[in-house]
N, CA, C, O and CB atoms as a CASP TS submission, in Angstrom:
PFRMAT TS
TARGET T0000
AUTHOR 0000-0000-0000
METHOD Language model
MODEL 1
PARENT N/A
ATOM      1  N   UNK     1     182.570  74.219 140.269  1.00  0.00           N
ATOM      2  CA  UNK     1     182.590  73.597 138.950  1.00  0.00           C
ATOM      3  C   UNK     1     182.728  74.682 137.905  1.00  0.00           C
ATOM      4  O   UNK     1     182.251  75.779 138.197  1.00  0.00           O
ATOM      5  CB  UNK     1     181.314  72.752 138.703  1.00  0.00           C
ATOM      6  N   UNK     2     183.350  74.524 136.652  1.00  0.00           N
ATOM      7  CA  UNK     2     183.375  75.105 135.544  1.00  0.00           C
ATOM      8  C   UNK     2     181.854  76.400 135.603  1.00  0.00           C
ATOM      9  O   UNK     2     180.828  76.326 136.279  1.00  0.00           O
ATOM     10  CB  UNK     2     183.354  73.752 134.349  1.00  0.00           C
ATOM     11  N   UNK     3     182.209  77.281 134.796  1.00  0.00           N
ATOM     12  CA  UNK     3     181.143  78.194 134.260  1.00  0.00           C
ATOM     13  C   UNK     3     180.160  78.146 133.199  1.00  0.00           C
ATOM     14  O   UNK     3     180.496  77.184 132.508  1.00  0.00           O
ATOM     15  CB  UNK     3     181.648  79.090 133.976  1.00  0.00           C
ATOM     16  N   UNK     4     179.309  78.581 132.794  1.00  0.00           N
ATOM     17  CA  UNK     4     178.594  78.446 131.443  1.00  0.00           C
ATOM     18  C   UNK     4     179.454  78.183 130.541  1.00  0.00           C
ATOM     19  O   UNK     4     179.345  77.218 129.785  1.00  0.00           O
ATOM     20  CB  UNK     4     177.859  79.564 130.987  1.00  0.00           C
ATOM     21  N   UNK     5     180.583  79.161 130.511  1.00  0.00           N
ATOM     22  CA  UNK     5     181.167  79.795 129.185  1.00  0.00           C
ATOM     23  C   UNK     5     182.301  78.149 129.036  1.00  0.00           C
ATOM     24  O   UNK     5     182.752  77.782 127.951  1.00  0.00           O
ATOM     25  CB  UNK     5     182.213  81.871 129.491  1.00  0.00           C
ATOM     26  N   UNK     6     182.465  77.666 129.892  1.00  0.00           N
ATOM     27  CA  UNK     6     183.013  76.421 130.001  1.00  0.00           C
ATOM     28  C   UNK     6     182.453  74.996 130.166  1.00  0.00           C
ATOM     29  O   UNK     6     182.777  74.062 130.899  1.00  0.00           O
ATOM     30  CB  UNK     6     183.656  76.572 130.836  1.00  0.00           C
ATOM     31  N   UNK     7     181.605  75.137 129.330  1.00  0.00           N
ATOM     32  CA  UNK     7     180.755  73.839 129.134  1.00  0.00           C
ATOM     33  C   UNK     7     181.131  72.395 128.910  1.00  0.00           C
ATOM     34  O   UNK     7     181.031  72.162 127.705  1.00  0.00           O
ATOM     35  CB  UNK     7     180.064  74.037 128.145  1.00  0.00           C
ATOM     36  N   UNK     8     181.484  71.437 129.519  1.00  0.00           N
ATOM     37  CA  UNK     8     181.957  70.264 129.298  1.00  0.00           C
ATOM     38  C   UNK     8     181.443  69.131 128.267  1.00  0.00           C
ATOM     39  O   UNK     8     180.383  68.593 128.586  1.00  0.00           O
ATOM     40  CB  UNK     8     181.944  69.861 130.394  1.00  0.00           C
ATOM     41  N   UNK     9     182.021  68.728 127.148  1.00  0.00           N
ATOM     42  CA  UNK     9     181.576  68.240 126.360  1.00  0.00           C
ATOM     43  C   UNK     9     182.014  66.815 125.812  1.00  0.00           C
ATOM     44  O   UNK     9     183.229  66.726 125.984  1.00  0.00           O
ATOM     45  CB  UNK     9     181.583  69.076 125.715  1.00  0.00           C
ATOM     46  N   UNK    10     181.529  65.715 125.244  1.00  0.00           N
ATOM     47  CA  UNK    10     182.360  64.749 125.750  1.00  0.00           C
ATOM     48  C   UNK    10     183.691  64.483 124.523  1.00  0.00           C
ATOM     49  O   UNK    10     183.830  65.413 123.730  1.00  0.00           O
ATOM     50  CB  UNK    10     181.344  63.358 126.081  1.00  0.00           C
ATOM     51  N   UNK    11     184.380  63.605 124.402  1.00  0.00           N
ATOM     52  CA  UNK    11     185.131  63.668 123.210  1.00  0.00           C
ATOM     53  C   UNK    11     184.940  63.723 121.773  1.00  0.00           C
ATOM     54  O   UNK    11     185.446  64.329 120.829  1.00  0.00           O
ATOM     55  CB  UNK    11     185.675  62.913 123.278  1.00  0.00           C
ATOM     56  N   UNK    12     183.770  62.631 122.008  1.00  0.00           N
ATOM     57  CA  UNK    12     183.070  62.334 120.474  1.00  0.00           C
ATOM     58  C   UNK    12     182.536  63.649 119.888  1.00  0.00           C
ATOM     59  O   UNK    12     182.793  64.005 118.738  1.00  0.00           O
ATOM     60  CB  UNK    12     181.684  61.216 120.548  1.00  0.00           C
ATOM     61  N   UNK    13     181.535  64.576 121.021  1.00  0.00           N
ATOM     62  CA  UNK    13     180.990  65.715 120.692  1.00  0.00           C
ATOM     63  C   UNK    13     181.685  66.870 120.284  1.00  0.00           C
ATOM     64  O   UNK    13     181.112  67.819 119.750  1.00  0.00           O
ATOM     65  CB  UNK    13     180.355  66.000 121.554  1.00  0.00           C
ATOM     66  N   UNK    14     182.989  66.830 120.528  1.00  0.00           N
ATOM     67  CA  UNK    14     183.929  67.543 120.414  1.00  0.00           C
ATOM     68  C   UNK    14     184.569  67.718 118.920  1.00  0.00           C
ATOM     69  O   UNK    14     184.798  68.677 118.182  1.00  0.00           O
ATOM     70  CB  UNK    14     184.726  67.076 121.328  1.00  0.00           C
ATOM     71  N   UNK    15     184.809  65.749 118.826  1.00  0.00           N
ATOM     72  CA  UNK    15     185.601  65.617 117.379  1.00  0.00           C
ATOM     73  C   UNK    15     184.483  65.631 116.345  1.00  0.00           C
ATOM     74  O   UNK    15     184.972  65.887 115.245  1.00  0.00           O
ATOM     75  CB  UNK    15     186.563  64.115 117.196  1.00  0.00           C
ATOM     76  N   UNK    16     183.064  65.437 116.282  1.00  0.00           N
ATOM     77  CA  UNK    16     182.415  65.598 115.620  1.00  0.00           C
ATOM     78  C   UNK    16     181.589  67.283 115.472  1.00  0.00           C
ATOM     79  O   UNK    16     180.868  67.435 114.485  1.00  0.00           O
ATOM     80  CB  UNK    16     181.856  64.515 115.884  1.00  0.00           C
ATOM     81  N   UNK    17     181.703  68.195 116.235  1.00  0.00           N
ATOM     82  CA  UNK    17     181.775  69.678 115.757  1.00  0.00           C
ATOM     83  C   UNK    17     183.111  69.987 115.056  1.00  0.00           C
ATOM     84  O   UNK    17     183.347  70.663 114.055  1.00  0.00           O
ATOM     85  CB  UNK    17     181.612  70.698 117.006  1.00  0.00           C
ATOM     86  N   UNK    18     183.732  69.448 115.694  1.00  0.00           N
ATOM     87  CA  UNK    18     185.617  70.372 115.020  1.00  0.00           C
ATOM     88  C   UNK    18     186.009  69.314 113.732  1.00  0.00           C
ATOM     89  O   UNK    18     187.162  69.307 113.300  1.00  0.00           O
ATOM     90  CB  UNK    18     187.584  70.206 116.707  1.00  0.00           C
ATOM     91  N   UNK    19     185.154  68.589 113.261  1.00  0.00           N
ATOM     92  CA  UNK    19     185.507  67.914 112.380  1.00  0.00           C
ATOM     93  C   UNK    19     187.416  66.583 112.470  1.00  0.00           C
ATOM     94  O   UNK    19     187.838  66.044 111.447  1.00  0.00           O
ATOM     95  CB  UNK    19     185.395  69.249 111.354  1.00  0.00           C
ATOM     96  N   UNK    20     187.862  66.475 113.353  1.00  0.00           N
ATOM     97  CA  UNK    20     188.399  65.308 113.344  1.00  0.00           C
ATOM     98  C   UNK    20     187.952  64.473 114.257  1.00  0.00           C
ATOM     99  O   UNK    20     186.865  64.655 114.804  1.00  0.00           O
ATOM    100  CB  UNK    20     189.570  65.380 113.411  1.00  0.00           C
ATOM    101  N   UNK    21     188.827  63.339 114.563  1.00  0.00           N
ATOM    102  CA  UNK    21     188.598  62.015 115.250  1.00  0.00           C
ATOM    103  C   UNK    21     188.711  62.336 116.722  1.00  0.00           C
ATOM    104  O   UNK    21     189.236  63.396 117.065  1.00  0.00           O
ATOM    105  CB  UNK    21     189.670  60.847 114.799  1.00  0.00           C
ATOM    106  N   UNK    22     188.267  61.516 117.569  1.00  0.00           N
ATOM    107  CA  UNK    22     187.992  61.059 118.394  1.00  0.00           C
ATOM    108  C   UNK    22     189.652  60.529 119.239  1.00  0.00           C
ATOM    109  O   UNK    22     190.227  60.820 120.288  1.00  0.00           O
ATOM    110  CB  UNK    22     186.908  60.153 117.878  1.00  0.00           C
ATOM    111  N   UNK    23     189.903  59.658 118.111  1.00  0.00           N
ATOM    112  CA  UNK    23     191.330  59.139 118.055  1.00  0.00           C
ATOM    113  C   UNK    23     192.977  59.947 118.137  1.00  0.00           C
ATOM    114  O   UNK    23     194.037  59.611 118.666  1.00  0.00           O
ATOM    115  CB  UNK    23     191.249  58.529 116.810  1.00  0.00           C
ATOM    116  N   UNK    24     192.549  61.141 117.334  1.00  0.00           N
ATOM    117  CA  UNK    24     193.303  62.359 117.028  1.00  0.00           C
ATOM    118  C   UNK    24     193.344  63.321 118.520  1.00  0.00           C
ATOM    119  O   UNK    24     194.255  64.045 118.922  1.00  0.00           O
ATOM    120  CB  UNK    24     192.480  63.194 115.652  1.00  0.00           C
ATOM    121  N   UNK    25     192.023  63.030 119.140  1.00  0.00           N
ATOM    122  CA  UNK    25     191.925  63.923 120.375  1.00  0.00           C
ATOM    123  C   UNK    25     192.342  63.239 121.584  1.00  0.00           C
ATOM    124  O   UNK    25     192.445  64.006 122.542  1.00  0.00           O
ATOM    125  CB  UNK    25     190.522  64.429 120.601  1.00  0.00           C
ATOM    126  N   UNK    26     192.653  61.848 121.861  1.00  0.00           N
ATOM    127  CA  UNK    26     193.304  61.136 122.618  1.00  0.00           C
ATOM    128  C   UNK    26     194.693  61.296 122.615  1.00  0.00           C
ATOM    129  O   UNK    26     195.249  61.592 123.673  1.00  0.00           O
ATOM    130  CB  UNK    26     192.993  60.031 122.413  1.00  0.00           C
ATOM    131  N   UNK    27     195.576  61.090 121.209  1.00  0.00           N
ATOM    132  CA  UNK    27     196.668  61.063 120.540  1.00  0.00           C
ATOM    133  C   UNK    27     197.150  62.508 121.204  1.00  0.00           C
ATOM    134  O   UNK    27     198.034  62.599 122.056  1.00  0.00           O
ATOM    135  CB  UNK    27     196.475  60.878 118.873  1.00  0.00           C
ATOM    136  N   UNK    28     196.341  63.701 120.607  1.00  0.00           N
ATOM    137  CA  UNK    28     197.085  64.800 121.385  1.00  0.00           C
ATOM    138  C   UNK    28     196.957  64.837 123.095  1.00  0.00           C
ATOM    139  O   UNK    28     197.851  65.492 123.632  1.00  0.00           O
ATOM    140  CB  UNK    28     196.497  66.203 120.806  1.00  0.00           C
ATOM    141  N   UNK    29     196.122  64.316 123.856  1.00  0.00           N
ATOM    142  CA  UNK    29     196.011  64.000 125.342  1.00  0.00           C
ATOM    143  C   UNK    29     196.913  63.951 125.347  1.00  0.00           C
ATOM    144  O   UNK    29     197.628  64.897 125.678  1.00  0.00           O
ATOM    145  CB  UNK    29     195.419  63.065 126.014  1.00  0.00           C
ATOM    146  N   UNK    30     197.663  61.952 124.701  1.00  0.00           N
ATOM    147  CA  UNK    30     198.938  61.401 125.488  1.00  0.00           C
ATOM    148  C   UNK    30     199.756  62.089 125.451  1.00  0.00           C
ATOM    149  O   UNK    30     200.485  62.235 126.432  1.00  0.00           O
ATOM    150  CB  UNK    30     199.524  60.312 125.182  1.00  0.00           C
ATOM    151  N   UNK    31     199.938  62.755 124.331  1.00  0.00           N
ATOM    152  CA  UNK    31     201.296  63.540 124.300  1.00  0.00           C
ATOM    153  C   UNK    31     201.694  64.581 124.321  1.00  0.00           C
ATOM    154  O   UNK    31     202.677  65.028 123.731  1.00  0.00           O
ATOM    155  CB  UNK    31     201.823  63.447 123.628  1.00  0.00           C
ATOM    156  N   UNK    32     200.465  65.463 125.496  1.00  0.00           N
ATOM    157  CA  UNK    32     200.655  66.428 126.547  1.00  0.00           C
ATOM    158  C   UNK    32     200.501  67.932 125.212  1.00  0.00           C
ATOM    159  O   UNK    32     200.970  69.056 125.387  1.00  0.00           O
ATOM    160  CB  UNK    32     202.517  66.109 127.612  1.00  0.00           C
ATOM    161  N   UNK    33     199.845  67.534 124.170  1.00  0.00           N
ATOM    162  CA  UNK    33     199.160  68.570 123.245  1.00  0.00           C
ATOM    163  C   UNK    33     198.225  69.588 123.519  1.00  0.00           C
ATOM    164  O   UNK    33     198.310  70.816 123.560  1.00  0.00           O
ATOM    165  CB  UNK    33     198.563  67.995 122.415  1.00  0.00           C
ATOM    166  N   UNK    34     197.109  68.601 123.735  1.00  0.00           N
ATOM    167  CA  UNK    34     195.894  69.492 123.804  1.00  0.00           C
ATOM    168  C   UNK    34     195.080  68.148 125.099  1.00  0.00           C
ATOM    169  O   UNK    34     194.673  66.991 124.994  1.00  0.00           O
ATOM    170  CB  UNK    34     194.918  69.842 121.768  1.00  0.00           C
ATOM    171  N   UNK    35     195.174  69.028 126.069  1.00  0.00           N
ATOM    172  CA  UNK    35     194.549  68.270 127.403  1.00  0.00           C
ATOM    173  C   UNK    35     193.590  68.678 127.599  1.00  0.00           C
ATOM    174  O   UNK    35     193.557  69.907 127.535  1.00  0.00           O
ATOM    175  CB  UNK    35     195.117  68.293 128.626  1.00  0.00           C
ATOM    176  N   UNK    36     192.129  67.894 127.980  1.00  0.00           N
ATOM    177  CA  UNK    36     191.115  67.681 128.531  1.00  0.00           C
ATOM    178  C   UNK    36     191.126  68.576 129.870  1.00  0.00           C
ATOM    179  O   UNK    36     191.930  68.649 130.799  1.00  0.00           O
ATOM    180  CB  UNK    36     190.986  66.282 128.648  1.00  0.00           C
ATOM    181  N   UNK    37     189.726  69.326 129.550  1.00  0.00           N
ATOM    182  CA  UNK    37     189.248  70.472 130.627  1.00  0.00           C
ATOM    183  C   UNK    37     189.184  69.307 132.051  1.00  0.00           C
ATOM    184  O   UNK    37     189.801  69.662 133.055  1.00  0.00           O
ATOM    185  CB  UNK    37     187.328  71.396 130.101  1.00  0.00           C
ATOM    186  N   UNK    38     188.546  68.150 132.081  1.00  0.00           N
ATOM    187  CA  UNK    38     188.609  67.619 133.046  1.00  0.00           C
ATOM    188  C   UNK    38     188.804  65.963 132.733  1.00  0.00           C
ATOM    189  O   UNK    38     189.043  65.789 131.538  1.00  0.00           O
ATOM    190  CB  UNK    38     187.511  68.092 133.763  1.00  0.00           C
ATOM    191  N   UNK    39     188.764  64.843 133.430  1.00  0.00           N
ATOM    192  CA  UNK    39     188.914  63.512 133.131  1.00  0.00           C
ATOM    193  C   UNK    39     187.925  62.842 134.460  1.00  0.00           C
ATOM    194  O   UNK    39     188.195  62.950 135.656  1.00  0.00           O
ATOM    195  CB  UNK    39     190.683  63.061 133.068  1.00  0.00           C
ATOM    196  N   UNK    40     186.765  62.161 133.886  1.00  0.00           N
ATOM    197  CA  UNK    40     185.703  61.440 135.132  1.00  0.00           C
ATOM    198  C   UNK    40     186.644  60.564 135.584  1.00  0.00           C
ATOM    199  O   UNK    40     187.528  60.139 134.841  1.00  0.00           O
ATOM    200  CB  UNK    40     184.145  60.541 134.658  1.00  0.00           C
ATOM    201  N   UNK    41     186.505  60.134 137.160  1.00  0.00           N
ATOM    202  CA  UNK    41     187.308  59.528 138.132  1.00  0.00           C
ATOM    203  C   UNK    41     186.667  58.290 137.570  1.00  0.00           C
ATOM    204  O   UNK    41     187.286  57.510 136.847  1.00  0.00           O
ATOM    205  CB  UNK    41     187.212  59.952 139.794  1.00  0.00           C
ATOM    206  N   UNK    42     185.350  58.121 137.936  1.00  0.00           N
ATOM    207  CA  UNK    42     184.943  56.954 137.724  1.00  0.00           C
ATOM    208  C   UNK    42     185.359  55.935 136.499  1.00  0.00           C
ATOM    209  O   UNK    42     185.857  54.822 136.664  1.00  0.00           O
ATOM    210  CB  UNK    42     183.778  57.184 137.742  1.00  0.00           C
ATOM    211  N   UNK    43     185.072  56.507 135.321  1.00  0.00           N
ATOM    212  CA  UNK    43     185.219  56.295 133.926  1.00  0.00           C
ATOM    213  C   UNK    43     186.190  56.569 132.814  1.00  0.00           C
ATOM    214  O   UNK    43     186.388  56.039 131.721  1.00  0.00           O
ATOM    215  CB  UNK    43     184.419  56.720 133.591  1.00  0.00           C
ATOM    216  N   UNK    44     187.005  58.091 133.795  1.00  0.00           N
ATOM    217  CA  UNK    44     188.331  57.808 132.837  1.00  0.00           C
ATOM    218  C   UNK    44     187.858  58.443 131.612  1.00  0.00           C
ATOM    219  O   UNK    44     188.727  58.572 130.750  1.00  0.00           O
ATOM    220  CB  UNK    44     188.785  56.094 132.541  1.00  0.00           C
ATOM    221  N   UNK    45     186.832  58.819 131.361  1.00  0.00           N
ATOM    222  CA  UNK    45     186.377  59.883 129.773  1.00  0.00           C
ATOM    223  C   UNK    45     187.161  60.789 130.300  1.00  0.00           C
ATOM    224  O   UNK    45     187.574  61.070 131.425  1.00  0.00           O
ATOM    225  CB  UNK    45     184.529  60.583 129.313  1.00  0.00           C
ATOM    226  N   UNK    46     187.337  61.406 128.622  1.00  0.00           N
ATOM    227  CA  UNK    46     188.160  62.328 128.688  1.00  0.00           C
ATOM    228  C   UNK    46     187.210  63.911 128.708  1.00  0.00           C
ATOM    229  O   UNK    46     186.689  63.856 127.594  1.00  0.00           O
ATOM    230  CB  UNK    46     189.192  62.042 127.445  1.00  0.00           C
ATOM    231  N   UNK    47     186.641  65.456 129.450  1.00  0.00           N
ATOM    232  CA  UNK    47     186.075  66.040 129.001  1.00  0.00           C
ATOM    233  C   UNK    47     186.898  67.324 128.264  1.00  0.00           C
ATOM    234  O   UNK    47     187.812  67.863 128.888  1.00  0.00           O
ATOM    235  CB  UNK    47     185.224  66.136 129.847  1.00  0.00           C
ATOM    236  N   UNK    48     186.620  67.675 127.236  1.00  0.00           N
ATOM    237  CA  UNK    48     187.453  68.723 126.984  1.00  0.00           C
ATOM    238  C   UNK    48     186.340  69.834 127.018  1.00  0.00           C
ATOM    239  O   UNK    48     185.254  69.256 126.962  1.00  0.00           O
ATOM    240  CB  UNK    48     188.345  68.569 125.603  1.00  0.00           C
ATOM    241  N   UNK    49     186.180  71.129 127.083  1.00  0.00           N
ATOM    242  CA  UNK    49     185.820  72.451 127.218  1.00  0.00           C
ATOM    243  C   UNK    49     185.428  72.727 125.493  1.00  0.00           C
ATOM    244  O   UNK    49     185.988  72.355 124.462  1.00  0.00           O
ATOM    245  CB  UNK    49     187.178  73.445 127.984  1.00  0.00           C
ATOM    246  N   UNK    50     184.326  73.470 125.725  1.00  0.00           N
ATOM    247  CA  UNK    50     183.612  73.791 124.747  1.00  0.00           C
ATOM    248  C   UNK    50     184.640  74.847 123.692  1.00  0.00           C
ATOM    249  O   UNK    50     184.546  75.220 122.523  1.00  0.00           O
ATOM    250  CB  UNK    50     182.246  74.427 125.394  1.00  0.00           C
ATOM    251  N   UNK    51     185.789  75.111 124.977  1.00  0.00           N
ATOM    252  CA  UNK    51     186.636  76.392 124.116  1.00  0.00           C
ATOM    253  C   UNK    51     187.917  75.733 123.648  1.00  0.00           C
ATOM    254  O   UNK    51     189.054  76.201 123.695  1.00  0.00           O
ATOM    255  CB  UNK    51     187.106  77.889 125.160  1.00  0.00           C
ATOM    256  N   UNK    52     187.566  74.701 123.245  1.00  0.00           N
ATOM    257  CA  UNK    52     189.062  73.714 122.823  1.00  0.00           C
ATOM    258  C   UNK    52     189.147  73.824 120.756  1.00  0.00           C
ATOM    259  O   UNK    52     189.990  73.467 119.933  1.00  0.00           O
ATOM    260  CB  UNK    52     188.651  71.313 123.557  1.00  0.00           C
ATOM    261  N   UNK    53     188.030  74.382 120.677  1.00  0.00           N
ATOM    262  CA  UNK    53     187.824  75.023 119.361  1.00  0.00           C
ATOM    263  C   UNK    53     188.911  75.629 118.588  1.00  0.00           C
ATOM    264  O   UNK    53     189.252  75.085 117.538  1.00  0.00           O
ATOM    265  CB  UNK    53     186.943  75.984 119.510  1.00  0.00           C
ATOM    266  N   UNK    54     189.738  77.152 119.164  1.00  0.00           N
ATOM    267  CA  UNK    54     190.486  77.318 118.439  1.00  0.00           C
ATOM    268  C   UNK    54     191.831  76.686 118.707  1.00  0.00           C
ATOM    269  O   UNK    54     192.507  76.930 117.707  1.00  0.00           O
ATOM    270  CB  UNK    54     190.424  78.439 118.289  1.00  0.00           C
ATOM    271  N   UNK    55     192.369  76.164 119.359  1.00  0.00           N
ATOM    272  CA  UNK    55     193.427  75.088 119.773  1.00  0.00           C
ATOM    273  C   UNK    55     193.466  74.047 118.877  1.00  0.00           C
ATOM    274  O   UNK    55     194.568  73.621 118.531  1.00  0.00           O
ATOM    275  CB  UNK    55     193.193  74.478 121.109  1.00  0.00           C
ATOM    276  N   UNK    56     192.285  73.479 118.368  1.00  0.00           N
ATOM    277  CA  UNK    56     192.162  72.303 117.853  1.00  0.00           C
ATOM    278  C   UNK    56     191.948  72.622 116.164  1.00  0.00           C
ATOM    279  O   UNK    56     192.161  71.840 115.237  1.00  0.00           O
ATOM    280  CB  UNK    56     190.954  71.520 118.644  1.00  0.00           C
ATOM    281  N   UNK    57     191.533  73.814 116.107  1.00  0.00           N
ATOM    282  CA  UNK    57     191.303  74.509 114.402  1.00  0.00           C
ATOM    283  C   UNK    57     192.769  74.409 114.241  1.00  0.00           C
ATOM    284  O   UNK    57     193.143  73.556 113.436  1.00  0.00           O
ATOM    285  CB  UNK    57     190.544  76.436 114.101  1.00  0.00           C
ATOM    286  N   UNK    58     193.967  75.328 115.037  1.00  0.00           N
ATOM    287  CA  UNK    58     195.625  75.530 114.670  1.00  0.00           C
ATOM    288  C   UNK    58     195.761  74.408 113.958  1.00  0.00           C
ATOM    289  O   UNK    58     195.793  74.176 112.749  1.00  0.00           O
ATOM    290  CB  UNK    58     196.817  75.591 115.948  1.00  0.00           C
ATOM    291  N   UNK    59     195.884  73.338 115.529  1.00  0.00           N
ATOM    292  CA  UNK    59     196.275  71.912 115.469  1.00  0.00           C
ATOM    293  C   UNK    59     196.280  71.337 113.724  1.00  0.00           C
ATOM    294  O   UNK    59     197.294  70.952 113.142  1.00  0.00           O
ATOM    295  CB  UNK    59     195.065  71.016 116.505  1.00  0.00           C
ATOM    296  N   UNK    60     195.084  71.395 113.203  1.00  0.00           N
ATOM    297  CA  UNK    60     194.556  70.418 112.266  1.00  0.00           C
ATOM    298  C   UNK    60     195.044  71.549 111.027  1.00  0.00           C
ATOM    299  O   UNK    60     195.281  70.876 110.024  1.00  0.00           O
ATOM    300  CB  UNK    60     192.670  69.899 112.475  1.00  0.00           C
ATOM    301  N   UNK    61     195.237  72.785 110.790  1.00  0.00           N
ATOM    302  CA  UNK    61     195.516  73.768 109.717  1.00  0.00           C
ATOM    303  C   UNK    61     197.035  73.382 109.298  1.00  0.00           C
ATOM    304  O   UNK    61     197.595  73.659 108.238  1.00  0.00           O
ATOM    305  CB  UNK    61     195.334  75.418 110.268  1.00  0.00           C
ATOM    306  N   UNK    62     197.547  72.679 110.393  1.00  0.00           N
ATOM    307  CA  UNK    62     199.260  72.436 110.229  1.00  0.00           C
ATOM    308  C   UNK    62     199.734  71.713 108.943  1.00  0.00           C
ATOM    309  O   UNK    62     200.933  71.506 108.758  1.00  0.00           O
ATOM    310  CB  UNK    62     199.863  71.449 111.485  1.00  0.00           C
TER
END
């Protein structure tokens, strides 16, 4: 499994530190932008990595 330094976090927790949506972080999923560190089999959440930070700062500076 992932390392410390790769902490799995869920979407919401994600868009609410980096300041956008939830919605915005799906949107870039589908369309092969910014992909999720992992995806639960069971449930289909999306997890992205604690280091999706500066990827997602670019993203939103555009």
């Amino acid at each position: 499994m992932a390392g410390d330094d790769d902490e799995l976090l869920t979407i919401g927790e994600v868009a609410k530190l980096d300041g956008i949506t939830a919605k915005a972080l799906r949107y870039y999923d589908a369309h092969n932008i910014l992909k999720p560190a992992a995806v639960d089999p069971a449930t289909g959440y999306r997890l992205p990595a604690t280091d999706t930070t500066p990827p997602i700062k670019c993203l939103t500076s555009m």
